[in-house]
N, C-alpha and C positions, 0 to 999 in steps of 0.2 A: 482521580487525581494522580498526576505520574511524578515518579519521584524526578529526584534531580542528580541526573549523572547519564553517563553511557551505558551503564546497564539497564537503563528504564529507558522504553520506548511510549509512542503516542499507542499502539499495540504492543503489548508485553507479552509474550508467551512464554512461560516458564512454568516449573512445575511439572508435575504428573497429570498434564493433556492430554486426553484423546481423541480418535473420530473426530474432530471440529475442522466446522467450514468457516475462512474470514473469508467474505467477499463486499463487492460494493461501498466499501468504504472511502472514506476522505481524511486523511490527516495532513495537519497545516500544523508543522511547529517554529516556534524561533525558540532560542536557547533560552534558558533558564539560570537565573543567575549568573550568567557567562557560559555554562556549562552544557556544550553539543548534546543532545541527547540524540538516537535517532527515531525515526519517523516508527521503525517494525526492530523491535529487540524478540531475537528468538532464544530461546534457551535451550539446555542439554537434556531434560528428563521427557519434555513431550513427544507423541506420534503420532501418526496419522492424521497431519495437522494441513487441509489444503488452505492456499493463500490466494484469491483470485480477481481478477479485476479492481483491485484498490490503487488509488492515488496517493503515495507516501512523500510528501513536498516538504522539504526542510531549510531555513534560512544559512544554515553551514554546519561542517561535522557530518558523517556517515548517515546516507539514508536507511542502510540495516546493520544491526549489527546481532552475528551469532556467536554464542558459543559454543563451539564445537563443529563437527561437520554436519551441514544440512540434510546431503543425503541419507546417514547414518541413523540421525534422529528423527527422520519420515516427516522431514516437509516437504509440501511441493507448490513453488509459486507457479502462477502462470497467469499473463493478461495486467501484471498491475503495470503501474507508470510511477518511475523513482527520478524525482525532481530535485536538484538543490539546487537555488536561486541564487548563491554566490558562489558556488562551486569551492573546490573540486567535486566531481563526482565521485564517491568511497561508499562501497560494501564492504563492513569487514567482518569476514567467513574463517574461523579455524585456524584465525592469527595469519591470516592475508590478508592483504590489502588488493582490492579491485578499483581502476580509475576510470570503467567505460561498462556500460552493459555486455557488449560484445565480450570483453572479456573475462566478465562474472562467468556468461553465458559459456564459453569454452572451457572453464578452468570446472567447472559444478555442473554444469547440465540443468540449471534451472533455467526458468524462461522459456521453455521449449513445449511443441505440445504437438506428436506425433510428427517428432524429427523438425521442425518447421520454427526458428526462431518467433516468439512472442513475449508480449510486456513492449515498455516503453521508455524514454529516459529523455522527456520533452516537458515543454510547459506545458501545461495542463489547460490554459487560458481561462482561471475560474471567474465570474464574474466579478469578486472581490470588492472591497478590498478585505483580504480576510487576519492578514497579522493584526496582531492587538485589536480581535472582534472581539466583543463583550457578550455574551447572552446569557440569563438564567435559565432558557428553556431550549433545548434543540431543537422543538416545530416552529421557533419566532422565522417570524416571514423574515427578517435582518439572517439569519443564518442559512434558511433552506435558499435564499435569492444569494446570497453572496458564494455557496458552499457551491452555485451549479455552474456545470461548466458555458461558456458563451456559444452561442450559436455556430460560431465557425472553429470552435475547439476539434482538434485532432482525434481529440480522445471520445469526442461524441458516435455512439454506435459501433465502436471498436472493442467494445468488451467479450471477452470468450461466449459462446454459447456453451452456459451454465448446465440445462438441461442435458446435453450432448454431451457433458462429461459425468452424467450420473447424480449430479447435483439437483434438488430439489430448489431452486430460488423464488424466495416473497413473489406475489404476483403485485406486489405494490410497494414503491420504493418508497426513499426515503420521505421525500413532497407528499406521499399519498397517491402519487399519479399510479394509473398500468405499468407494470414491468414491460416494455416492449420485447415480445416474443424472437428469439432467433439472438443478434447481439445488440446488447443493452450497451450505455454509455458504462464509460469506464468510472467508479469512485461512485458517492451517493450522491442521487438526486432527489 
């Protein structure tokens, strides 16, 4: 359950985290009581925290918001895709405000992976329709069918290769299917 406000994300990381891998995920938020949350709240005490290949899709209000500086408290995204469907586009990092990936990506050096800009800031083209989806179980075929991306999605096969960065990833996503070896779609399938 995530709370309700900007310091509560669809992924919350706060606390005294460590070593932890997020990848493959999908978060789909609309506001809550009015109230922007975003998609990936990062906090000040965790490290060693990588962020990879996730779909962070928000209906308005900041798709991340941190406290404090990212690089400082050892995160590192790389490969996800930050969607807001009525814009503007905002990361807001260490009491900045960002209105483009490009330049989150110049001002922090996140996004990057061996010099070479990566991640994304696109529709994700999920099958949908997924605001106000209902489900008690996250295997119901109404969620794994609506959560996956379309066949001609941008995002399909564009995920980092996980492996290649020291990452051990499921050999089975989220459907149950094979992880396809080398780059996986982006967000969970």
């Amino acid at each position: 359950v995530r709370g309700d406000g900007p310091q509560y994300g669809g992924i919350t990381v706060f606390g005294f985290v460590r070593e932890t891998q997020i990848y493959q995920n999908t978060v789909v938020l609309d506001p809550v009581s009015g109230t922007p949350s975003p998609a990936l709240a990062l906090g000040a005490e965790a490290r060693n925290v990588t962020v990879r290949n996730n779909i962070f899709s928000i209906q308005s209000g900041p798709v991340v918001t941190v406290l404090g500086s990212i690089a400082s408290k050892g995160f590192l995204l790389q490969g996800n895709d930050y969607y807001d469907v009525q814009g503007p586009w905002t990361v807001v990092s260490s009491g900045s405000a960002y209105y483009s990936l490009s330049a989150w990506r110049s001002a922090t050096s996140e996004e990057m992976e061996n010099g070479q800009p990566v991640g994304f800031a696109m529709n994700p083209d999920l099958a949908g329709p997924v605001i106000g989806l209902h489900a008690k179980h996250p295997d119901s075929g109404t969620v794994i069918g609506d959560f996956a991306l379309t066949s001609g999605s941008p995002l399909a096969g564009a995920g980092l290769d996980l492996a290649s960065l020291g990452m051990t990833p499921a050999a089975d996503n989220f459907a149950g299917k094979p992880e396809p070896a080398g780059h996986p779609d982006v967000g969970a399938e």
